[in-house]
C-alpha positions in Angstrom: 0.0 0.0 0.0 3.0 2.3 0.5 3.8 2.1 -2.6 0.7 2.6 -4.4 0.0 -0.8 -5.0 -3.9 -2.4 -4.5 -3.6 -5.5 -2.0 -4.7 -8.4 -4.0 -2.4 -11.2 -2.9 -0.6 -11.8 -6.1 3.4 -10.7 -6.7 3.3 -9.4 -9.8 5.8 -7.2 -12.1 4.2 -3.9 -10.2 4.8 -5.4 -7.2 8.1 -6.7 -7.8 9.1 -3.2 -9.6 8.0 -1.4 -6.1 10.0 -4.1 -4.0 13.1 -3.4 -5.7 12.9 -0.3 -7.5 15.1 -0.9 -10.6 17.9 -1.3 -8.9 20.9 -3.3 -10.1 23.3 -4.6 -7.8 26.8 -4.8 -9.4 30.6 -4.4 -8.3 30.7 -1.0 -6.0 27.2 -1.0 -5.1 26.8 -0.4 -1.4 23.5 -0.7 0.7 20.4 -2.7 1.9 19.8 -3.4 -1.8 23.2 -5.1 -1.6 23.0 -6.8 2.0 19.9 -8.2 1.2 21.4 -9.8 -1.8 24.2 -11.4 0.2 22.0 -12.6 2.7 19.9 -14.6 -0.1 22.9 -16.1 -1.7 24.1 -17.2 1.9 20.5 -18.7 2.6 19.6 -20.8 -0.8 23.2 -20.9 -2.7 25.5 -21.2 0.8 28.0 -18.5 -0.8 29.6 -18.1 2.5 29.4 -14.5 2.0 29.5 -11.5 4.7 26.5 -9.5 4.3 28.1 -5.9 4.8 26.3 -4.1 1.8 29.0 -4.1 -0.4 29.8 -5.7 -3.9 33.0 -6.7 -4.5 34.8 -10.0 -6.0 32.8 -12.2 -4.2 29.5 -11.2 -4.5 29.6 -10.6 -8.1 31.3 -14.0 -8.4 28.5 -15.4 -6.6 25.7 -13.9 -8.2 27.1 -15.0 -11.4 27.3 -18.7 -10.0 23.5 -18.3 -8.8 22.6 -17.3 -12.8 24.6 -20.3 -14.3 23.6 -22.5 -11.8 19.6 -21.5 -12.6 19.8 -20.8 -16.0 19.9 -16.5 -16.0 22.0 -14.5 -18.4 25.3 -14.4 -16.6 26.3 -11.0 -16.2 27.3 -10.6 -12.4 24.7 -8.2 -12.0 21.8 -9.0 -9.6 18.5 -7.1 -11.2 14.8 -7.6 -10.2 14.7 -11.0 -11.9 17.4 -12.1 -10.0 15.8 -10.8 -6.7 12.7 -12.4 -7.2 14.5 -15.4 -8.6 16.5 -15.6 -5.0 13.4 -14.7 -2.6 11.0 -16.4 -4.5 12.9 -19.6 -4.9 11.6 -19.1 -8.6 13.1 -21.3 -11.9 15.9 -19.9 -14.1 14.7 -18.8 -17.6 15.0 -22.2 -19.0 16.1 -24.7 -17.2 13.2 -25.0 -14.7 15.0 -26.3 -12.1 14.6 -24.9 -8.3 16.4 -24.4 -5.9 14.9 -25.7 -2.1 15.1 -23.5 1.2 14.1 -23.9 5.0 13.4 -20.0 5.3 11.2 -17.9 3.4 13.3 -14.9 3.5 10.9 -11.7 3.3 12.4 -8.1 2.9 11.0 -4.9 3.6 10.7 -2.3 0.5 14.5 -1.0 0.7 14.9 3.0 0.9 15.8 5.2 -1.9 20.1 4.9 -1.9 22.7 3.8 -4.2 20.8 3.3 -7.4 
């Protein structure tokens, strides 16, 4: 409802658009936008990562291992497909495999920074 959006139940591209905001998570990003991120590969893809809000080596290393492993374009650049893809436990474009999880991470609407 902050956001604008009517409360009907269904995530769909408005709601995942609000969520995230268009932002792209790349090498020098900093922020919630990039914690969350880290803590998601940690939870489904055990990247061992710390979650200080910053994209270096490894995070971009892992997010590119996430989008071979699921079948996303590999670019080391973790957009709103790739954040729904990691809370949503969602397939890769083609491969339709999934990935399982004991948590449901859930993750407020992050503040404007960093975009």
């Amino acid at each position: 409802r902050s956001k604008g959006q009517n409360v009907d139940g269904v995530v769909g591209k408005l709601t995942w658009t609000a969520l995230w905001g268009g932002r792209t998570v790349s090498i020098g990003s900093r922020g919630s936008a990039v914690s969350a991120v880290q803590d998601l590969l940690n939870r489904v893809a055990s990247a061992g990562l710390t979650a200080d809000g910053i994209c270096g080596s490894r995070t971009a290393t892992a997010i590119r291992n996430f989008q071979s492993a699921f079948d996303f374009p590999v670019t080391g650049r973790a957009d709103s497909g790739i954040f729904k893809g990691l809370v949503t436990g969602c397939r890769g474009v083609a491969s339709g495999r999934a990935f399982n999880t004991t948590e449901t991470p859930t993750y407020e609407p992050f503040p404007e920074e960093n975009k």
